[in-house]
C-alpha positions in Angstrom: -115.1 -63.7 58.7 -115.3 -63.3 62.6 -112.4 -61.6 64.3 -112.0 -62.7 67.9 -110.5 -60.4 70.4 -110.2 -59.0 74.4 -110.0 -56.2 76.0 -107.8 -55.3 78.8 -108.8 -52.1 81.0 -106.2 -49.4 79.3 -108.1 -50.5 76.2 -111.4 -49.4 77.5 -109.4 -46.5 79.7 -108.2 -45.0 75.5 -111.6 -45.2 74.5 -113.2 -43.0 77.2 -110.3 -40.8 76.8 -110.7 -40.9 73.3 -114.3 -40.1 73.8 -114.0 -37.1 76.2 -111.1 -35.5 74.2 -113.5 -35.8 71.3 -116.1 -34.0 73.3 -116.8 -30.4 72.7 -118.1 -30.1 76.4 -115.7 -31.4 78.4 -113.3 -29.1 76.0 -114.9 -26.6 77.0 -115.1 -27.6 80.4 -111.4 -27.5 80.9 -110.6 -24.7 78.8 -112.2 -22.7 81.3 -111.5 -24.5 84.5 -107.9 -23.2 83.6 -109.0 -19.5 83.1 -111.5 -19.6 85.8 -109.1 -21.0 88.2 -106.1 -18.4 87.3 -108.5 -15.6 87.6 -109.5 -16.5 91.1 -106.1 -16.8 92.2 -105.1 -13.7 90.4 -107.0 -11.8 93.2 -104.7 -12.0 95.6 -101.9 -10.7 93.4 -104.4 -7.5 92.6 -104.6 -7.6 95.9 -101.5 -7.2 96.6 -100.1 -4.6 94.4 -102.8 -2.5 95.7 -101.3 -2.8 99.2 -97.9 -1.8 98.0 -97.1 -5.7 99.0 -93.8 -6.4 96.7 -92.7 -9.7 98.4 -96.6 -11.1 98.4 -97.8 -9.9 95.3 -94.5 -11.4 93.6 -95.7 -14.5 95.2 -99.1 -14.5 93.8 -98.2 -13.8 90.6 -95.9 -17.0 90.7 -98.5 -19.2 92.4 -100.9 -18.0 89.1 -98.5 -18.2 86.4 -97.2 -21.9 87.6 -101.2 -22.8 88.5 -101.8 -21.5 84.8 -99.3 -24.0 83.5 -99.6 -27.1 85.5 -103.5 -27.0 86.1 -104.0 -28.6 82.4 -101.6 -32.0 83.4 -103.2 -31.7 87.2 -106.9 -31.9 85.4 -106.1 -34.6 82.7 -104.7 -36.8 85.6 -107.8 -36.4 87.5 -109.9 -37.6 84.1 -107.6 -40.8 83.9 -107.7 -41.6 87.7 -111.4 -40.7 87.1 -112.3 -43.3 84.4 -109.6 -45.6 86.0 -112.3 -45.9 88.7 -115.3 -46.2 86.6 -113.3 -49.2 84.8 -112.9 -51.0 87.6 -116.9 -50.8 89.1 -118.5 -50.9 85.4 -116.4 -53.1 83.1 -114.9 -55.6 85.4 -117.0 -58.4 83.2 -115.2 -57.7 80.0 -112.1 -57.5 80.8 -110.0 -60.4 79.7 -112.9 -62.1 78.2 -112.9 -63.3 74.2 -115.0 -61.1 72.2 -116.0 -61.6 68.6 -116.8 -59.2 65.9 -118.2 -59.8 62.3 -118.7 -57.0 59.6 -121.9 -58.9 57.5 -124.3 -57.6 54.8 -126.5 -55.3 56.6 -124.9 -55.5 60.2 -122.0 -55.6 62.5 -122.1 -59.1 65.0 -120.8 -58.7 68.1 -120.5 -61.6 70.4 -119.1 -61.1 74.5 -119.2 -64.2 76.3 -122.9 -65.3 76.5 -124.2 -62.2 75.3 -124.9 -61.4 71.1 -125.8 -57.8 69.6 -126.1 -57.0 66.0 -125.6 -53.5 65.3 -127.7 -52.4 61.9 -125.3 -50.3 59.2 -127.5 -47.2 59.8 -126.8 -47.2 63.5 -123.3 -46.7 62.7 -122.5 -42.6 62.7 -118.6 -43.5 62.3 -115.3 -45.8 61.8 -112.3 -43.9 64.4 -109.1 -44.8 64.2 -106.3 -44.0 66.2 -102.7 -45.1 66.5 -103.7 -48.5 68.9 -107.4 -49.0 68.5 -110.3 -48.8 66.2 -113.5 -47.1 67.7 -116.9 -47.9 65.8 -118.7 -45.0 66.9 -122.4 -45.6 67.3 -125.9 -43.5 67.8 -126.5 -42.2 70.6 -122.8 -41.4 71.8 -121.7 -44.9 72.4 -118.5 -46.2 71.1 -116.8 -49.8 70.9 -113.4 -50.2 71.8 -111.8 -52.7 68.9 -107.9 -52.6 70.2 -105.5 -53.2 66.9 -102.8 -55.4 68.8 -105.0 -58.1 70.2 -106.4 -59.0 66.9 -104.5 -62.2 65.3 -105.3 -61.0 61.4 -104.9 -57.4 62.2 -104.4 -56.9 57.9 -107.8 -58.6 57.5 -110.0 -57.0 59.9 -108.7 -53.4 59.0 -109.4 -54.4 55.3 -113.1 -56.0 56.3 -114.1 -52.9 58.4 -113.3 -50.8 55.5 -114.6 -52.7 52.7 -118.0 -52.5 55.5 -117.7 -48.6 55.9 -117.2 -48.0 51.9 -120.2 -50.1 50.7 -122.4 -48.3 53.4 -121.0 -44.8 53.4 -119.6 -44.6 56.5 -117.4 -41.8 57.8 -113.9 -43.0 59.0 -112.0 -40.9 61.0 -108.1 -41.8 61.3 -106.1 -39.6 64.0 -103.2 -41.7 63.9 -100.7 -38.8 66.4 -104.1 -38.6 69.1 -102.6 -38.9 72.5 -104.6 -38.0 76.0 -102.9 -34.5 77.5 
């Protein structure tokens, strides 16, 4: 049964969240930023107490403990505005355009516009689902975007893909509370 579908840009904006939240480097990335940032502007608070400074070392410590707890929101907004941008130079063509998707025997068929892929079963390292979209996670780090709401039998597809991920032992991942922070 083919499934037909579009995408609209905050559905391909939740799948490269989805993506770097997933990713152990950019995790890692901005746990540090946030200690490596603090630690450069706890300086001038060391700084300061060392120079008997009350007034400016009281500042400093304010500036670090308020940069310590605001950095993190400050960072992810920079990711969305980030990938906002990349959305609107690299995906402009699919956007708003009717997509199909088949689970078959051995493979997925995915038709956008003029274009047709097949994606074999052992290509497929996972089935992610979160509270608004489906991700079909494939080698080599890519990932399709399937959104839940635009799908007219939303039942049927959600049965179909995991009647395709139990006959070929495919891992399915549900994080149903993931939000972007």
């Amino acid at each position: 049964m083919k499934f037909e579908y579009y995408l609209d840009k905050d559905d391909v904006l939740q799948l490269y969240l989805y993506t770097a939240s997933s990713s152990e480097r950019v995790r890692r990335k901005r746990r540090n930023g946030k200690f490596k940032l603090g630690a450069v502007l706890f300086i001038p608070f060391l700084l300061a107490l060392l120079l008997k400074e009350v007034f400016a070392s009281i500042i400093a410590f304010v500036v670090v403990v308020l940069t310590y707890f605001f950095y993190p929101k400050y960072e992810s907004n920079e990711y969305f505005r980030y990938y906002q941008n990349i959305i609107s130079e690299r995906h402009k063509h699919k956007i708003g355009k009717k997509m199909e998707i088949e689970f078959l025997e051995e493979h997925i068929y995915l038709c956008e516009g003029q274009s047709e892929s097949k994606v074999h079963f052992s290509e497929i390292v996972g089935f992610e689902e979160i509270a608004e979209h489906y991700f079909i996670h494939i080698k080599g780090e890519e990932r399709l975007a399937l959104p839940k709401n635009k799908f007219d039998q939303k039942e049927e597809f959600g049965i179909a893909m995991n009647a395709f991920a139990l006959k070929h032992s495919i891992t399915q991942t549900k994080n149903l509370k993931w939000e972007w922070s």
